[in-house]
Every structure is written in C-alpha cells, then in structure tokens.
TORKETI-386153 format. One record per residue (C-alpha): residue number from 1; x, y, z. Coordinates in Angstrom, 3 decimals. Layout:
N
[mipa NUM, [X, Y, Z]]
...
% end
This chain:
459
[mipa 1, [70.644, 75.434, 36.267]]
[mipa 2, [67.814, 73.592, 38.529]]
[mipa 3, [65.700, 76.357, 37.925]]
[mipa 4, [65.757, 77.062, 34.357]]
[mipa 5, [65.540, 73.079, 33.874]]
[mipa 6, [62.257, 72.992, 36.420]]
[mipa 7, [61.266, 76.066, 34.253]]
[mipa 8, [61.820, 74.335, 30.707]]
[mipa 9, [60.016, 71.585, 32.107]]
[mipa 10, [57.006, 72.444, 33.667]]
[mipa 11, [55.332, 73.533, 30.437]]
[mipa 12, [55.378, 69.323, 29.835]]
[mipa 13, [54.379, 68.552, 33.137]]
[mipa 14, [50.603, 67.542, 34.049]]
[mipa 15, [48.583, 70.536, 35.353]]
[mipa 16, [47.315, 68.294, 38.431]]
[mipa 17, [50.962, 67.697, 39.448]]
[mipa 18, [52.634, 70.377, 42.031]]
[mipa 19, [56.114, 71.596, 40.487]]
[mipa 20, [58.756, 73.302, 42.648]]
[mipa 21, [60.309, 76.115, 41.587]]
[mipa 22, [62.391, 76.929, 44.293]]
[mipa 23, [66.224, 77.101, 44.090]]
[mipa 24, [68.179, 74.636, 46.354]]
[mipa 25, [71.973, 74.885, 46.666]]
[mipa 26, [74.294, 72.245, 47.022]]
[mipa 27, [75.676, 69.041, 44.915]]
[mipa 28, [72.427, 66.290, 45.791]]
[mipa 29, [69.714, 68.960, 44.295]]
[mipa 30, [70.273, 68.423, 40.853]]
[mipa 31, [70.505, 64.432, 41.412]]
[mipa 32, [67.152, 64.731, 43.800]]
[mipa 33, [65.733, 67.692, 41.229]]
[mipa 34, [66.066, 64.515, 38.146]]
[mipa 35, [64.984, 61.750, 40.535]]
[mipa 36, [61.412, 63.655, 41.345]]
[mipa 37, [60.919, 64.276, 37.470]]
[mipa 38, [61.847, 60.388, 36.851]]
[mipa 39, [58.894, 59.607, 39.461]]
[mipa 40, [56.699, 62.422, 37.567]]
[mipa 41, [57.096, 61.045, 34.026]]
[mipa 42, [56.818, 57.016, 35.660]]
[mipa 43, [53.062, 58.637, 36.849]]
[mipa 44, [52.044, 60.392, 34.105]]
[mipa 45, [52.499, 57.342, 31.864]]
[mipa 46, [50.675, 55.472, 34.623]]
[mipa 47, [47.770, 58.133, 34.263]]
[mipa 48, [47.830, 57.931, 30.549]]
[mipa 49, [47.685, 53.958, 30.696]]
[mipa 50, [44.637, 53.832, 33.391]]
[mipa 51, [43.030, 56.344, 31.290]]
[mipa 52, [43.185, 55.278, 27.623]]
[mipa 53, [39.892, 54.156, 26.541]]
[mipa 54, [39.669, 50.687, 24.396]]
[mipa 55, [40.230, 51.205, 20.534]]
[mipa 56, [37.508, 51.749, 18.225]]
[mipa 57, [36.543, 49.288, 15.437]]
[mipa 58, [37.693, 50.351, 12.026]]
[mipa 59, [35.676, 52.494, 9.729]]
[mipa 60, [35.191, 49.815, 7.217]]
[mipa 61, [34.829, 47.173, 9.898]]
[mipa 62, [31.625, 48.991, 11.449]]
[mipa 63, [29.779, 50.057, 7.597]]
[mipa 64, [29.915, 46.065, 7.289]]
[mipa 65, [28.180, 45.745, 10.326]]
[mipa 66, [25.868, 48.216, 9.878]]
[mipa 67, [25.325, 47.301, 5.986]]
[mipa 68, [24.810, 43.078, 7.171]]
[mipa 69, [22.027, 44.609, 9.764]]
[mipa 70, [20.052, 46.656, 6.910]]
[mipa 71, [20.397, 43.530, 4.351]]
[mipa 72, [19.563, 41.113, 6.858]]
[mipa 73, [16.450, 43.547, 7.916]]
[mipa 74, [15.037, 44.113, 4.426]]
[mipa 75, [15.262, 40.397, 3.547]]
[mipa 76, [13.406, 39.874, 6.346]]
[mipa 77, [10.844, 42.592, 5.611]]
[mipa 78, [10.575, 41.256, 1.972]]
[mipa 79, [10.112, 38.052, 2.923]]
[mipa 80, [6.822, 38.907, 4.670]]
[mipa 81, [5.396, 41.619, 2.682]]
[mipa 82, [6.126, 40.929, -0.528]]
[mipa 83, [3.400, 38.478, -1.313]]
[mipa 84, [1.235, 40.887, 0.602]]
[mipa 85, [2.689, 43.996, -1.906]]
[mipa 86, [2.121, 41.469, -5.043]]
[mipa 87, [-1.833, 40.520, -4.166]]
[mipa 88, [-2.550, 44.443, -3.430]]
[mipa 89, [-1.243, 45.539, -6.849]]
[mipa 90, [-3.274, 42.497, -8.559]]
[mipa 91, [-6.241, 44.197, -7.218]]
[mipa 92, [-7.208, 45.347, -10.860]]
[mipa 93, [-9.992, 43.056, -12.261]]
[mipa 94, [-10.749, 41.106, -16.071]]
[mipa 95, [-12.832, 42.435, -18.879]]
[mipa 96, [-14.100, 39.074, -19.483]]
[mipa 97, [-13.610, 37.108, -15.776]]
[mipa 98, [-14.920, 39.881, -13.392]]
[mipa 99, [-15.256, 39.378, -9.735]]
[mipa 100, [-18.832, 38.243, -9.805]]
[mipa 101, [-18.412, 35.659, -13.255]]
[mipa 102, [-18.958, 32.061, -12.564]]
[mipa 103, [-15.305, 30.269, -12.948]]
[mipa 104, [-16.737, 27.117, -12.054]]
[mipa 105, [-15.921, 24.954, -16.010]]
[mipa 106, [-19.224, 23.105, -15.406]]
[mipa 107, [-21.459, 26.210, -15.786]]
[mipa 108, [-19.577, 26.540, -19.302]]
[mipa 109, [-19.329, 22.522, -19.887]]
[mipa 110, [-22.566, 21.255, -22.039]]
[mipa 111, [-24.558, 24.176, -21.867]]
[mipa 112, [-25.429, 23.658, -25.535]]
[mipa 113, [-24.215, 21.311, -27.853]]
[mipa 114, [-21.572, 21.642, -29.683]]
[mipa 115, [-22.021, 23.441, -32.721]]
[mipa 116, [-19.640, 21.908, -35.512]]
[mipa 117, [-18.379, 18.345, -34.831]]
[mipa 118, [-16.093, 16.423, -37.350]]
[mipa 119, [-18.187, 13.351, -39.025]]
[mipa 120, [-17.254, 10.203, -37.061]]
[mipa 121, [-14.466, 11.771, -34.985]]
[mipa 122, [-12.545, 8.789, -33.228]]
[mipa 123, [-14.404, 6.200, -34.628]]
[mipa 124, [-11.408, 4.614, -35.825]]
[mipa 125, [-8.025, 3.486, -33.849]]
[mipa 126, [-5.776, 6.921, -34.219]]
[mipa 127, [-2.357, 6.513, -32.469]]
[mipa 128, [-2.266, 10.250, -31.882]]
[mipa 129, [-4.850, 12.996, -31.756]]
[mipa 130, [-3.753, 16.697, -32.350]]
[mipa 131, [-6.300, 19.555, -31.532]]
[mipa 132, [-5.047, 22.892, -32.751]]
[mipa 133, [-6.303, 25.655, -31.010]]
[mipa 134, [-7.194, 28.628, -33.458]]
[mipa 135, [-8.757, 31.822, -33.854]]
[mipa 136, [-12.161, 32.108, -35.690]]
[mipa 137, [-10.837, 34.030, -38.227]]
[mipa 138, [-7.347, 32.071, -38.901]]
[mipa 139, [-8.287, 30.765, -41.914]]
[mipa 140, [-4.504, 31.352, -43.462]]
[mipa 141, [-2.824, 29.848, -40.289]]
[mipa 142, [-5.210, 26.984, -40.412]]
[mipa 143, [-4.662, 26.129, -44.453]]
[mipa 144, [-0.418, 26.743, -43.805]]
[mipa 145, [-0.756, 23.540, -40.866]]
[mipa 146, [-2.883, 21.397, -43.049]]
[mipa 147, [-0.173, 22.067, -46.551]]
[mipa 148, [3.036, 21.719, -44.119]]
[mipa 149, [3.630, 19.713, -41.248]]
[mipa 150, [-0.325, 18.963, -40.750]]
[mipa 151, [-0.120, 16.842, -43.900]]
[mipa 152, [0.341, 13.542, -42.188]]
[mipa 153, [-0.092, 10.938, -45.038]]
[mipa 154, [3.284, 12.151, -46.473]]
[mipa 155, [4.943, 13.865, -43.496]]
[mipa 156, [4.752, 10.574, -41.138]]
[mipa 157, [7.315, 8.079, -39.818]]
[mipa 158, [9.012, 7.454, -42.518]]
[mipa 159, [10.529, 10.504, -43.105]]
[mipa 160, [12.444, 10.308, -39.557]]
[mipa 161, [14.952, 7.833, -41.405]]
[mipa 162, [15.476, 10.715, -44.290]]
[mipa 163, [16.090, 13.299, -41.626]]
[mipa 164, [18.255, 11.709, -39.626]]
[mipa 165, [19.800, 8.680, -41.313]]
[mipa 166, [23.102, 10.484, -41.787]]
[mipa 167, [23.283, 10.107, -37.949]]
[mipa 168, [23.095, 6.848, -37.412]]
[mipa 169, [23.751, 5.460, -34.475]]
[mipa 170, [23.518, 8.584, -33.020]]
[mipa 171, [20.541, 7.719, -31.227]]
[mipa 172, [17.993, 5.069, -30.138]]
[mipa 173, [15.991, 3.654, -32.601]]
[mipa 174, [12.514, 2.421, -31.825]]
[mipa 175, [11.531, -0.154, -29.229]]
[mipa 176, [10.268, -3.295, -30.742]]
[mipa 177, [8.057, -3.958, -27.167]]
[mipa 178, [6.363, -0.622, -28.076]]
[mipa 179, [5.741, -1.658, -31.761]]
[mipa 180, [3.988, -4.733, -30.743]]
[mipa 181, [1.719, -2.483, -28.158]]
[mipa 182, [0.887, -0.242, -30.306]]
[mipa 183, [0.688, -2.161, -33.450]]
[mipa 184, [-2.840, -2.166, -33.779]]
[mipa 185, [-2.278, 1.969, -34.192]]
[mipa 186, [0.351, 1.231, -37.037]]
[mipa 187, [0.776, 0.341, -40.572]]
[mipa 188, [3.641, -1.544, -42.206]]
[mipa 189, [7.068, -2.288, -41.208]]
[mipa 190, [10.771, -0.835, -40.981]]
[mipa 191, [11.264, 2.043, -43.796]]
[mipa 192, [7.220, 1.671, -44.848]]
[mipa 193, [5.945, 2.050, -41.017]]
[mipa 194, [2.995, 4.984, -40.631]]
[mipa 195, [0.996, 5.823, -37.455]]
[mipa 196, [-3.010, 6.985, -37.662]]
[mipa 197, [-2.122, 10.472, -36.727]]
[mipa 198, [-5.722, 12.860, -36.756]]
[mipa 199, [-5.613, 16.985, -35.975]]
[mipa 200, [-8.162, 18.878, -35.328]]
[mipa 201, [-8.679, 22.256, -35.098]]
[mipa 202, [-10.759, 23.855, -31.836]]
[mipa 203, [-12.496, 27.361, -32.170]]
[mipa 204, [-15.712, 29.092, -30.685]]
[mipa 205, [-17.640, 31.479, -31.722]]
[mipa 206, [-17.417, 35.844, -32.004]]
[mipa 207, [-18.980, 37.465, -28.838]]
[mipa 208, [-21.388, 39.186, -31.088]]
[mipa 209, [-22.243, 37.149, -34.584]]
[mipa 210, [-24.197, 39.585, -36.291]]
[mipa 211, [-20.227, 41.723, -36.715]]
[mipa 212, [-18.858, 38.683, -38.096]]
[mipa 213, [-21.158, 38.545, -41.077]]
[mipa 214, [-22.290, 35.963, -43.140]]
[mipa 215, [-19.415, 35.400, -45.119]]
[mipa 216, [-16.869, 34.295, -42.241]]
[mipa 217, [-19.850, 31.952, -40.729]]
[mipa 218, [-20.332, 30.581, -44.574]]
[mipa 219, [-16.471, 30.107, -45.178]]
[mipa 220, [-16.492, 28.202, -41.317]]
[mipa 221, [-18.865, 26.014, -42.119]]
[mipa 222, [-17.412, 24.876, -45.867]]
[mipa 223, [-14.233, 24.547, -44.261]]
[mipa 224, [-15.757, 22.315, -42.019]]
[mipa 225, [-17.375, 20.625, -45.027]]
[mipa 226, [-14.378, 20.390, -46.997]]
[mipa 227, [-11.550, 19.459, -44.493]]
[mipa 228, [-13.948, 17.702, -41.923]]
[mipa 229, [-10.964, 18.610, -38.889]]
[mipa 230, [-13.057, 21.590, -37.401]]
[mipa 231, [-14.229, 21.369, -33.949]]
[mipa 232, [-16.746, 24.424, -32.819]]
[mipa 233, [-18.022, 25.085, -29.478]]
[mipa 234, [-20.696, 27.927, -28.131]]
[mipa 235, [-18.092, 30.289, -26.183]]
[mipa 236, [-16.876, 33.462, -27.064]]
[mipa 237, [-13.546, 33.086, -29.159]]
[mipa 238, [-11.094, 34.834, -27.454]]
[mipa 239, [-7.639, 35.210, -25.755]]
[mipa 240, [-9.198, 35.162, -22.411]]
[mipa 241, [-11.237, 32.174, -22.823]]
[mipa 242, [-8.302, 30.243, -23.638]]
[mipa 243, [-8.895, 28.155, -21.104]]
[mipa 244, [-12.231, 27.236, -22.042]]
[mipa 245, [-10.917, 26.281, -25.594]]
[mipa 246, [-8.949, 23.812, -24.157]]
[mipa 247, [-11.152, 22.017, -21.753]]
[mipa 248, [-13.290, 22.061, -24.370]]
[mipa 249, [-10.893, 19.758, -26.624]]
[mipa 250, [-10.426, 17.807, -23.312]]
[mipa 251, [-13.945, 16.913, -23.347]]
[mipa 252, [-14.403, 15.891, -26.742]]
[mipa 253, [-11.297, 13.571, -26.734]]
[mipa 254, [-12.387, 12.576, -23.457]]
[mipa 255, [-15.672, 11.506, -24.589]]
[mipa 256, [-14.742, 10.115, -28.071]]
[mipa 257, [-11.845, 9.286, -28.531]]
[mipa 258, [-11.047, 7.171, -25.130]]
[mipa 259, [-11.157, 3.432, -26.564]]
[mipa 260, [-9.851, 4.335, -29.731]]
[mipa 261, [-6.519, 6.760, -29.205]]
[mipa 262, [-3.392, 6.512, -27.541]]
[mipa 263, [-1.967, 9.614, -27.246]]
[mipa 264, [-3.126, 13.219, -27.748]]
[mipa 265, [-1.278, 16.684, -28.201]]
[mipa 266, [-2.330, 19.592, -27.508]]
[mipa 267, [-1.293, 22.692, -29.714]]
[mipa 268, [-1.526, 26.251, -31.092]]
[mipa 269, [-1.792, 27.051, -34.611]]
[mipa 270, [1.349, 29.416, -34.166]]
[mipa 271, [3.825, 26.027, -33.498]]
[mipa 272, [5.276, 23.804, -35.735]]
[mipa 273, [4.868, 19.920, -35.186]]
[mipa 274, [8.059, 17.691, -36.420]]
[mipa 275, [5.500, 14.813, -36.631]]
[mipa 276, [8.477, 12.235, -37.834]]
[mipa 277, [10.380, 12.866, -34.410]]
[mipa 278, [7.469, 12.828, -31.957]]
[mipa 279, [6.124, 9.143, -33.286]]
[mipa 280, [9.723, 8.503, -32.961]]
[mipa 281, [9.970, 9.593, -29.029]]
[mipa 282, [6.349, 8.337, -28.800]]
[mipa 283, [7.605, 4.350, -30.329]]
[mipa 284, [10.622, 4.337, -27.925]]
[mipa 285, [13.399, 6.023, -29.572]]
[mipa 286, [15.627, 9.016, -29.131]]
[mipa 287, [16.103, 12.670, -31.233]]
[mipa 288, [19.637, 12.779, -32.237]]
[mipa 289, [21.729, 15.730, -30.964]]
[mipa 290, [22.108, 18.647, -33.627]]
[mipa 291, [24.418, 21.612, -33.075]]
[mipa 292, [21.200, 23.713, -33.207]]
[mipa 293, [19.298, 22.229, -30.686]]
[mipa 294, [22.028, 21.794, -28.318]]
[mipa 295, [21.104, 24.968, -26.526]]
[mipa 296, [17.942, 23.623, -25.434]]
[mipa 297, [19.094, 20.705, -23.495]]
[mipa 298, [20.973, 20.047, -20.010]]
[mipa 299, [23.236, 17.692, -19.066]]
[mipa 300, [21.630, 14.334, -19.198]]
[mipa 301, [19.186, 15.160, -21.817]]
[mipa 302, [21.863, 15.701, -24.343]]
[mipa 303, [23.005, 12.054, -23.946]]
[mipa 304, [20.499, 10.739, -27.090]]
[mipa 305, [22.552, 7.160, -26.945]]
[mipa 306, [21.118, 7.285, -22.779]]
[mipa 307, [18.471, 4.725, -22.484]]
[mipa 308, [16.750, 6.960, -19.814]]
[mipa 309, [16.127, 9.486, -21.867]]
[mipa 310, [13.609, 6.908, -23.886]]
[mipa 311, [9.838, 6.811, -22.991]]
[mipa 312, [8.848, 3.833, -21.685]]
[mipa 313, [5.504, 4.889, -20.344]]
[mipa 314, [2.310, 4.263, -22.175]]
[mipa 315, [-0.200, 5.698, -19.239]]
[mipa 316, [0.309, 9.111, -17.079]]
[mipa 317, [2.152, 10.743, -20.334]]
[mipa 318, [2.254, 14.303, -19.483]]
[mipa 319, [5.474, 16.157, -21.370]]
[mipa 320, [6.126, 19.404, -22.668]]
[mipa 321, [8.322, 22.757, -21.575]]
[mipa 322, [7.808, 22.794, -18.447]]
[mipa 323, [8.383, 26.435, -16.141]]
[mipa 324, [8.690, 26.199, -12.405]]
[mipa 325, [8.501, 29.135, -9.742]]
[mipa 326, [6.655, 31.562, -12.047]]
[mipa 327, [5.484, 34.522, -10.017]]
[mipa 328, [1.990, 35.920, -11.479]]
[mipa 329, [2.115, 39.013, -13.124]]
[mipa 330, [0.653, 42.009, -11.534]]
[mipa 331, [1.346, 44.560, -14.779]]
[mipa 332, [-2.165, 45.632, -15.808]]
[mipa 333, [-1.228, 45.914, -19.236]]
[mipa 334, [0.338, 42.615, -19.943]]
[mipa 335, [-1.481, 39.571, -21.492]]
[mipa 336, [-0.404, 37.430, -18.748]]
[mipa 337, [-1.910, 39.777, -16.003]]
[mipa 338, [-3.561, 37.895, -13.241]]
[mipa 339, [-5.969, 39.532, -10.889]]
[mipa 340, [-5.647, 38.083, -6.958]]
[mipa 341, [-9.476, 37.432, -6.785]]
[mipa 342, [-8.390, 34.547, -9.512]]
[mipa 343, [-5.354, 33.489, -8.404]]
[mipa 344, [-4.332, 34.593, -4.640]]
[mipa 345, [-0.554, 32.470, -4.230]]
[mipa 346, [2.700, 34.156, -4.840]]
[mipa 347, [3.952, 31.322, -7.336]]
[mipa 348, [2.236, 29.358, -10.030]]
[mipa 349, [2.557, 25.717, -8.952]]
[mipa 350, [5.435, 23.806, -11.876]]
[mipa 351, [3.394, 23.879, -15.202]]
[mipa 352, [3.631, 23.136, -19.210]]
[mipa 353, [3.998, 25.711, -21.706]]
[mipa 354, [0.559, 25.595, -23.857]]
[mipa 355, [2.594, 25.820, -27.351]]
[mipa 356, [2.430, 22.371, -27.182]]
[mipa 357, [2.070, 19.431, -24.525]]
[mipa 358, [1.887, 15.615, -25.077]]
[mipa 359, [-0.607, 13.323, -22.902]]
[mipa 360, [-1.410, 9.746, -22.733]]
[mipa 361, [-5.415, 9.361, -23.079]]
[mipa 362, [-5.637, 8.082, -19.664]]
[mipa 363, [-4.052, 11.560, -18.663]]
[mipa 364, [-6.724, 13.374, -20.785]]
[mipa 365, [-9.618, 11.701, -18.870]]
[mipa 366, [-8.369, 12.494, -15.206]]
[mipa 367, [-7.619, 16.509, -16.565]]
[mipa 368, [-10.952, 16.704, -17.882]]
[mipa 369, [-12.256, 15.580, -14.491]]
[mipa 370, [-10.330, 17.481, -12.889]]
[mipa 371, [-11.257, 20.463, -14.390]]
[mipa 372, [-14.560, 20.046, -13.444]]
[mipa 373, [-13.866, 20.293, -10.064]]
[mipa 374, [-11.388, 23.043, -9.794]]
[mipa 375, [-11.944, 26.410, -9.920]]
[mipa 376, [-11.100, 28.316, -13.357]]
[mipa 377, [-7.984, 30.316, -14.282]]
[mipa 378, [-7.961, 32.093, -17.603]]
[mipa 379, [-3.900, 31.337, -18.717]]
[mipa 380, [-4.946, 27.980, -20.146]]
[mipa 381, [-1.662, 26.120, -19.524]]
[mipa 382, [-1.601, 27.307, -15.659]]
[mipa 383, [-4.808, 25.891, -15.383]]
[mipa 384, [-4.695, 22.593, -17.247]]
[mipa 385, [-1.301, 21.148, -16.556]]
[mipa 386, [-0.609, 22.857, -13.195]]
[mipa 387, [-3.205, 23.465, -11.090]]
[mipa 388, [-5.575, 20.491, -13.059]]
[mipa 389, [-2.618, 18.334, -13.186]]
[mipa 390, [-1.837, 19.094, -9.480]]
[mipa 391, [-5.019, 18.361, -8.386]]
[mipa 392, [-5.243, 14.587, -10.611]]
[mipa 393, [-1.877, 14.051, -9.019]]
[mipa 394, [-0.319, 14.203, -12.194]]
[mipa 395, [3.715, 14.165, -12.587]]
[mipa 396, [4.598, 16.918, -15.196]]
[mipa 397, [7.806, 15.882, -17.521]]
[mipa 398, [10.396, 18.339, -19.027]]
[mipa 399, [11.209, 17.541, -22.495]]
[mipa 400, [13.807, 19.835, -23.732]]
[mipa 401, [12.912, 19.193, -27.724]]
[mipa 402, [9.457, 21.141, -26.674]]
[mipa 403, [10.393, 24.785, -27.152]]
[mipa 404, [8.030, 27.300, -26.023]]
[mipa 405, [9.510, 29.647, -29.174]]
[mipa 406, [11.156, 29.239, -32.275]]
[mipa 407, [14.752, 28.993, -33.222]]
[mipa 408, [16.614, 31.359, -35.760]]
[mipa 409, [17.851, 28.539, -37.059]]
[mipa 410, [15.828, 26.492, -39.378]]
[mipa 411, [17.878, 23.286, -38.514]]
[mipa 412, [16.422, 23.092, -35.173]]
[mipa 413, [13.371, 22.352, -36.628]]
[mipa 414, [14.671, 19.197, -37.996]]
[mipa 415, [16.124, 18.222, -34.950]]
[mipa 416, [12.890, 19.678, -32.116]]
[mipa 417, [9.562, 18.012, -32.156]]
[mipa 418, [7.634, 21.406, -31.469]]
[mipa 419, [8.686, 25.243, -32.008]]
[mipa 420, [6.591, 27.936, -31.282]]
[mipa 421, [5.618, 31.635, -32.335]]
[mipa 422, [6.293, 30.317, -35.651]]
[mipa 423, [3.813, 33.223, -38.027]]
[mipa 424, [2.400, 32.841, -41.581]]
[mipa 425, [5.401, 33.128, -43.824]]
[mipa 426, [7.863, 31.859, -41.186]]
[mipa 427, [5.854, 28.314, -41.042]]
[mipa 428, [6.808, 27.865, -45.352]]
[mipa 429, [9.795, 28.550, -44.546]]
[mipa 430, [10.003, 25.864, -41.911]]
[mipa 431, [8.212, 23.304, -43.713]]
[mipa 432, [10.247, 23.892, -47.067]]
[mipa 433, [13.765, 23.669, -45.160]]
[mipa 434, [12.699, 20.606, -43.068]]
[mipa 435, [10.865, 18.685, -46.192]]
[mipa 436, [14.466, 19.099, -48.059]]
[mipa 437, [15.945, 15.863, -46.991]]
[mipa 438, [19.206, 16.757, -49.031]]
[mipa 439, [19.799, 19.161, -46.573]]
[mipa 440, [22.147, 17.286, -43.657]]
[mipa 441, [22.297, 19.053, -40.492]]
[mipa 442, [25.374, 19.124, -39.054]]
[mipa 443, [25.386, 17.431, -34.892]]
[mipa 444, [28.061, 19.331, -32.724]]
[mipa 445, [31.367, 19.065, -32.918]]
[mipa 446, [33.220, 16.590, -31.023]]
[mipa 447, [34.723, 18.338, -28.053]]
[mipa 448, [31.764, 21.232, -28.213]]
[mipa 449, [31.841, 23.087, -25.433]]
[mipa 450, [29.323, 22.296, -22.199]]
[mipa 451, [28.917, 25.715, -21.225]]
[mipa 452, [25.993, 25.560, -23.784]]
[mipa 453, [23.805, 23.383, -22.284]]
[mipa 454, [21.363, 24.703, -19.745]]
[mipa 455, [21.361, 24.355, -16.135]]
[mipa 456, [19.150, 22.173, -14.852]]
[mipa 457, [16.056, 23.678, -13.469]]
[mipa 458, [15.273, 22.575, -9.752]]
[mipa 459, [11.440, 22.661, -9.497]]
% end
C-alpha cells in the first residue's frame, strides 16, 4: 500500500526533492510515510511562494501608459516645430511683393499726386465719412451702393424709427449728451433728425493703361464728374495692393477731413451699410434683438436694454468683427497666402475684418502714422487694424452687428449695421426688403433658446 501510494505520488512531487521508494513493514510506516509527504507539500508551497514573481500590470493598464507617453511626446514635439514646419512651407514668394520690393508705405505714400480728388472733399462738417474700396472696373457695384443704401439723403436717421418702431422699448434710444456733442454734425430734431453722412469711393489705377483703353479711363473720369465721390490714386489696382488702397483713404481723411469729421468707416463695395442703425449705435443707442441676428451675438451682447452695450466713446473708436488667434496661411494657392519673408510669427496679432470697420477720426490720424512707420503686409485688415493698431496702441472692439458675410436671411439686414459678400443682384434684393418698412421683423421668441448665441471669443 506504501509503495503504490509513494508510486502514485511521486509523479506530483518536485524533481529536486529525494522520494523513497523503499517498502517498510510495520503499523508507524504508513503514519511516518503521510507525515514526510505533509512536510513535502508544506515545502513545495514554500518554494512556489519564494518564487512567484510580482504580477504584471494589465494589458489595457500598460497601452494607457504607453499611449499618455506618445501624446505627451508629440505635443511636445509640435509645440516646438510647428512654427518652424509653418515658416518653411511659407517659403513660396508674391507676384506683386517679392523678396526684394520695398514694403516700407512711405516709398508708395506721395510719390505723385493724387490723380482724381472729389471737389472740396471735407470742407464741410460731415458726421461720418465712408470710403468704399472698389475695383477700377466696378462700375455696376459702384452705381448699386449709390441707388441703395449709399443714398443717404433718404436712407438716414429717420428711417431707424420705421424699422424698428414696432420694437419699442426694445432697446436704447439715443443719448441726448451725444446729441448735444455732436449737434453741430446734425440736422433737426426727434422723427426729422439727419446726420452729414459723405462716401467715397477709393480706386487706383490698371498696372498697364494702354489695356484698359480709352473708354474705361473716359467713363472714370465722367463718373468722377457726375457723382463727384471718386477718389483715385497712382498704384496698381489690385487684390494685392489692398493694403495700399486703404492707407491711401487713411491719408486723405487724415489730411482733409480731420477738423471737419467725426467718425469714418471703412468699407468694400461687396457689403451692405444699414446707415439708419449705425448713426443710431454711433448717437448712443442700441440695435434691437431680431430672431435673425441672434446668431451673431454672445451672451452680453444680446442684452440691447444693457446700458454697456451703448457707445459712450467719442475718441479711440475702433469697432468691427474682430478675429483673434488666426494662424497665416501657408496654401500657395489661396488668396490669403502669406509668405514668411512678410510675415515671420505663427499667429496674426487680434484684428478687424476689412468688410467693414468703424473709427473715430482721432483713430484715423494715429493709423495713418502708424503706417508709416511699420513695415507693409499685403491682407489690408491684418495690417491696418492689427499690426497698425498694435503698434498706435489701439484697443480693437468686437461688435457682433458687423458681420464679415451675409445672412440668408434678408431680415438680418434690417436688424445688422454691415453684411458682407453681398454681389450685384443680391444688394437689390437687400435694399428692396430693408426699404419696405411694412415688413415687421419678428425679435425671438420669449424663452428662445441660448444655445444660439455664440461663445465668447477669448482673445
């Protein structure tokens, strides 16, 4: 019996451990034979302890790990290189600002005289000047501004009250302070009050005139004739030179217009003007809040009834769209394409969209100089109202009613003061849906949800 359990046994037993086979005889060797294999299994579990090495991490546990470490290593990686990556793909140069072109404005400023100039520009006291910037050969885009919203003896103040009056007390009405500062600007009282309101449209000239022909030259200058609102300059007209358009309207608002304006705006002949609503925001008083134009605000701008959301300022006016953290593009075939040899920095600094930005004249004078001392970037609104406007220490604003495209629905061009993109057929369209004062907007409905309003941007 010992044996055959010793045998059945031994198969389990640990190869290091002796085993005895041999038979014993009498009653204590079974009790000793399962005492010694008691003492065997008590060592063997002993071994197996001593020897068991520590439990590895879970599968899942160590991808984590190993996945944080890569993340964490990339981020890293990204953080430093990527600015390197973005200049060494902007490495691709201008057609029209090449490495070795003067960018300083003054080499461009005053060169030659102007060569159209409206008679008696400024001369008289103009509460707001607009400059349209336009193509040479815009002569439809031009004629739509000055038969729509450009037509300023009829499409003045007093058509805010037939826009809006079905929203009374709905939002701030003028501030009777700002009346009385800027009276000498305005004309009549209450439902008959107008502002001087001037526009002018800036264009240069075609890089070679002999293509244009006679006939677009003749037609410039009897336009000029006719309308008296065209402002010329000796640069080549185009997209690139943007820029130089707009210092150029700098300067000669700047220069004439200085004592005799308060405020000036700054548009392209693409955007539609609400003229009624900006003297309104201009006098003190508040847009009321449409169910169309909610989308465009956050959540303090919305308030209309909030007196901080009036302008009180009269000097350092800068407003408009304003963008924040733009990173330049580096696609070659994109308009917006900048090369690193004209702008080096991984971000634009905080800047206003060039569809349309409003300025105090005071404002106007310290861009201007400010342009002539800083070095020239051809995306116009980059270079005027941020790195200009950084360098004149100028605060930007954020106006939400400043849209930097246009709305598919026509009622938010009763309730915005500028829309952009807004083409040839599309600007009738506006104008004939906003000039129908029958036509009541509706505002949103009472408990409207506030998922639709925009995050405020942190810039």
């Amino acid at each position: 019996m010992s044996t055959s359990w010793a045998i059945a046994t031994g198969e389990e037993q640990c190869a290091l451990l002796p085993t005895d086979n041999s038979t014993r005889s009498g009653p204590g060797s079974d009790e000793e034979a399962l005492n010694g294999n008691l003492r065997t299994k008590v060592k063997l579990r002993q071994l197996h302890r001593g020897s068991r090495a520590p439990l590895p991490l879970p599968r899942n546990l160590r991808r984590l790990g190993c996945c944080t470490l890569s993340f964490f290593f990339i981020f890293l990686m990204l953080l430093v290189y990527l600015p390197l990556m973005d200049v060494r793909k902007r490495r691709a140069g201008l057609p029209d600002w090449t490495l070795e072109t003067s960018r300083s404005i003054s080499d461009y400023i005053d060169t030659e005289p102007a060569l159209i100039v409206p008679r008696d520009f400024c001369r008289n006291k103009t509460f707001l000047v607009i400059a349209v910037c336009t193509g040479m050969g815009n002569f439809v885009q031009r004629q739509n501004i000055r038969e729509t919203w450009g037509n300023t003896t009829e499409f003045n103040y007093p058509a805010f009250v037939k826009l809006h009056g079905h929203l009374k007390g709905n939002y701030l009405d003028v501030m009777p302070s700002r009346l009385k500062m800027f009276a000498e600007y305005l004309n009549g009282t209450d439902a008959t009050l107008t502002a001087t309101v001037r526009i002018v449209f800036i264009l240069g000239r075609n890089k070679d005139e002999s293509l244009v022909g006679n006939e677009t030259l003749t037609r410039i200058h009897n336009e000029a004739e006719q309308y008296n609102d065209i402002i010329q300059e000796n640069f080549v007209d185009s997209y690139n030179n943007l820029t130089l358009k707009s210092v150029m309207a700098l300067k000669h608002v700047a220069r004439s217009c200085f004592n005799t304006t308060a405020f000036f705006l700054k548009c392209d002949d693409d955007t539609f003007v609400n003229i009624p609503n900006l003297l309104h925001f201009l006098l003190g008083g508040t847009i009321p809040l449409y169910n169309d134009t909610l989308d465009y605000h956050d959540r303090t701008t919305y308030l209309a009834k909030m007196p901080s959301n009036r302008l009180n300022a009269s000097t350092e006016v800068m407003y408009g769209h304003q963008f924040c953290k733009v990173i330049p593009v580096s696609d070659v075939s994109s308009k917006w394409y900048m090369p690193a040899y004209m702008y080096a920095p991984g971000a634009y600094p905080k800047y206003l969209s060039g569809a349309g930005y409003l300025l105090s004249i005071d404002v106007v004078q310290r861009l201007y100089e400010a342009a002539l001392n800083t070095t020239l970037v051809y995306l116009e609104d980059v270079y005027i109202t941020g790195l200009c406007a950084q360098r004149a220490g100028i605060v930007r604003h954020h106006h939400p009613l400043f849209s930097f495209s246009h709305s598919k629905h026509l009622c938010a061009f009763k309730g915005s003061i500028a829309q952009h993109q807004v083409k040839d057929d599309s600007m009738a369209e506006a104008w004939n849906f906003v000039s129908d004062y029958s036509i009541k907007c509706p505002p949103p409905e009472r408990f409207f949800s506030q998922i639709r309003l925009r995050k405020r941007p942190i810039c």
